[in-house]
N, C-alpha and C positions, 0 to 999 in steps of 0.2 A: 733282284737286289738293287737297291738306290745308293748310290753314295752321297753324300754330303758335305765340303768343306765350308770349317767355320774358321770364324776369324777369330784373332788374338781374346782368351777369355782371361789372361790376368789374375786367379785367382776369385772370378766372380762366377764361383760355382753355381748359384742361388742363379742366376742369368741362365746359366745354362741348362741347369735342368729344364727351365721354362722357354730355351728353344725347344730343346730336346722332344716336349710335348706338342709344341706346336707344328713338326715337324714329324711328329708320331714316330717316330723313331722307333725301331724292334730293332734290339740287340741281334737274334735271330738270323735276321735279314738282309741287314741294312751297312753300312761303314761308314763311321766319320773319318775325314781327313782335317786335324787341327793344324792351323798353320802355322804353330807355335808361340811362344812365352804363356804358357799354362798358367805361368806361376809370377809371383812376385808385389804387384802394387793393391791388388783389390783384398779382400777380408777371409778368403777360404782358398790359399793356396796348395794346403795340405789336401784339403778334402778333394778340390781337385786331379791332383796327381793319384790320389788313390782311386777316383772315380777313373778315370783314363786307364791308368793301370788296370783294373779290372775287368776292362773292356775287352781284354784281349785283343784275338783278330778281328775285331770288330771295330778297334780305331788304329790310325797311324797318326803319329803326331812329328814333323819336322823339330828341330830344334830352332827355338828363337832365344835373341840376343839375354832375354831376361834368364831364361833357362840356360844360356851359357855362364849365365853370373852365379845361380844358386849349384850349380856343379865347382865353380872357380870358388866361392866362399867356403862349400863344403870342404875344401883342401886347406884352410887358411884358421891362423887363431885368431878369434874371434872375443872383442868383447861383449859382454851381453846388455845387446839394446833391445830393451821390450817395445821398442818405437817399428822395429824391423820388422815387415813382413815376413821375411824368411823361417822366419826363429822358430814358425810353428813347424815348419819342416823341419829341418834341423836338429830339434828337439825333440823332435818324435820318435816316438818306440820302433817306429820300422824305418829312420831315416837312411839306415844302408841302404836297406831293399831299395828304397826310393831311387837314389841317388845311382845306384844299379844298373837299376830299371832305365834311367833320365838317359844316362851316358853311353846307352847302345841304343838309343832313337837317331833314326837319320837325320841328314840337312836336307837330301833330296829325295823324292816320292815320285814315284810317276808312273802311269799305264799307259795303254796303246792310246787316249785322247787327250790325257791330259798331265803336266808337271805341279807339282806341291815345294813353292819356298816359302820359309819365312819373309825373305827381304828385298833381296831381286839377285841378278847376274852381272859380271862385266861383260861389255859387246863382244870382247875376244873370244868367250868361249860359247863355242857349237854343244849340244846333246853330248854327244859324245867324251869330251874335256869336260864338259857340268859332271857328267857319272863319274869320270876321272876322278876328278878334284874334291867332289863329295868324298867319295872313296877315302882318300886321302887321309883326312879331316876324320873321319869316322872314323880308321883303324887307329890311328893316335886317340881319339878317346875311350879306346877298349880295348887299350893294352895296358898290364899292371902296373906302369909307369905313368899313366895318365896321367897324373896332378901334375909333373916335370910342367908340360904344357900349360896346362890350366893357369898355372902360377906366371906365366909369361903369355899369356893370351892377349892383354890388353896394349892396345897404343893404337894409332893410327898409321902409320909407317909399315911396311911400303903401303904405297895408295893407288899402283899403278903396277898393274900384272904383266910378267914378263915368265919365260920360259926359262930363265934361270934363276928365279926363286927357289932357294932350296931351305930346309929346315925350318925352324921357327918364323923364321920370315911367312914361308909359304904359306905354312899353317895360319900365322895372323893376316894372309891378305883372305885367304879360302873363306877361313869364318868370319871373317868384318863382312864379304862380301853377300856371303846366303843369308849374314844375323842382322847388319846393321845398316847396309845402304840406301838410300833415297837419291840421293844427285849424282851427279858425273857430269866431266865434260865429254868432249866428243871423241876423246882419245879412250875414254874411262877411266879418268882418274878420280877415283874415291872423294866427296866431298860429304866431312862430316859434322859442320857448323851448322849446317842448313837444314831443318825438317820441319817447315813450314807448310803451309800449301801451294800445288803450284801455282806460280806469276809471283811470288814473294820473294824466287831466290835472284842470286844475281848473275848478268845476264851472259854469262859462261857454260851454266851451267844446266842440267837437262834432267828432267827426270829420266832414271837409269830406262827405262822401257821406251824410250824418247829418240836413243842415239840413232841418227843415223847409221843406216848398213848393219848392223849390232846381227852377231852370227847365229844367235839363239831366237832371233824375230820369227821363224815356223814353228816354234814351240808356244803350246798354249799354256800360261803359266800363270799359276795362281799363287798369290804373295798376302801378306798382312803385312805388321811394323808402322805402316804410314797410316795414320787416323789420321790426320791433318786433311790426308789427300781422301778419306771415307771412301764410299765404293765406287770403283772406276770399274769399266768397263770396254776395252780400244784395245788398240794395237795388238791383238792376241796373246791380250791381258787381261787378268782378273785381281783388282785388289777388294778385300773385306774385311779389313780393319777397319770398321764403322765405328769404335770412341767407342764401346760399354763401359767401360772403366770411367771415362770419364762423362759418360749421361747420353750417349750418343745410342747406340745400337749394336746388338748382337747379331752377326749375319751367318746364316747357313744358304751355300751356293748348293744345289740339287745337280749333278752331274749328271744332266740329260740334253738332250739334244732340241728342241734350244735349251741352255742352264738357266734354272729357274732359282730368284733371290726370293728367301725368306727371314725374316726381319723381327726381332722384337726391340719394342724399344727399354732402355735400362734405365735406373734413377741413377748412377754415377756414383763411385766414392773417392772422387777426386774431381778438383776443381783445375780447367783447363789452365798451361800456362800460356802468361801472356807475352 
């Protein structure tokens, strides 16, 4: 059996099946790990989440920041913009199932050689407080209270992990930190103005796999969310958010010993911002 972690696909289902081939993929066989936001800016949001769904055990998929959003919109009245990606989910005949299906996917993945985020970690937490803290975060979204949460997921506040974080706090520092981080400083506090490339931020601040001492630096850890920063490869790191979405590339890491990148590149349906 092969595994395979791909980067953020966005809704660019059409990219994917065309890794997928290039990668010879057998359902059979084989397992992806998506590193999450399935869904949201590209043209085939739906189709994707049914194609993953389908998968079965055959993919895992972390949950990413976008994928936190179309679960947080799912709970909310909504006006209808047909400008909204989402809407195709949303509006579909099986959007329960979907949304279901979405809100029992993890934050964290991991086997004996390797971990699965979205976004990155704070330096405080070890392996151990990661499983914690996933945990967490997880059972609050598959308990039949869920929305409670959802509806109070967003702010930036606290931005700095502490062991008495408790309730909604906790909850919003957990998933900013697996869904949405790129910077920190050396203490780890949360910085979310900045997702540039690195050497564009200012000069406080670190890319999170960066900090000094950081307690999770023996885990090998493979993330998306930062296309800006494309595929990196260091400090017993892996990012594969190579831009499809935006013209860049669709990556599949090969979980072998050495890990092998496979690459297609995408025509984009969006224009980078500047």
């Amino acid at each position: 059996m092969s595994i395979y972690a791909i980067g953020d696909v966005q809704g660019c289902f059409d990219d994917l099946l065309r890794l997928l081939d290039a990668i010879s993929f057998d359902q059979n066989k084989d397992q992806l790990w998506f590193a999450g936001d399935l869904v949201n800016r590209g043209p085939k949001s739906l189709e994707t989440l049914r194609f993953v769904k389908s998968l079965g055990s055959a993919a895992v998929t972390v949950l990413g920041n976008h994928d936190m959003h179309l679960l947080a919109v799912s709970c909310i009245e909504r006006t209808n913009n047909k400008k909204d990606a989402l809407n195709q989910v949303l509006e579909s005949s099986d959007s329960l199932e979907l949304i279901d299906w979405l809100r029992h996917q993890p934050l964290f993945h991991y086997n004996n050689n390797f971990c699965l985020v979205h976004a990155g970690l704070p330096p405080q937490w070890d392996f151990k407080k990661t499983k914690k803290m996933a945990l967490i975060a997880e059972q609050a979204l598959r308990r039949p209270d869920y929305q409670n949460f959802l509806k109070q997921m967003y702010g930036n506040k606290p931005n700095l992990w502490s062991s008495s974080l408790k309730g909604t706090a906790q909850l919003r520092f957990i998933v900013n930190c697996f869904t949405r981080m790129r910077y920190c400083d050396e203490d780890g506090r949360l910085d979310f103005a900045n997702s540039g490339p690195v050497g564009s931020q200012p000069s406080n601040l670190l890319p999170w796999f960066d900090v000094p001492n950081r307690k999770n630096a023996d885990m090998r850890i493979i993330f998306g969310h930062w296309s800006t920063l494309g595929y990196y490869e260091g400090t017993n790191c892996y990012a594969i958010d190579t831009g499809c979405l935006w013209g860049g590339q669709l990556t599949a890491l090969k979980l072998d010993n050495p890990v092998q990148r496979i690459s297609i590149d995408c025509p984009g349906y969006k224009k980078p911002s500047k």
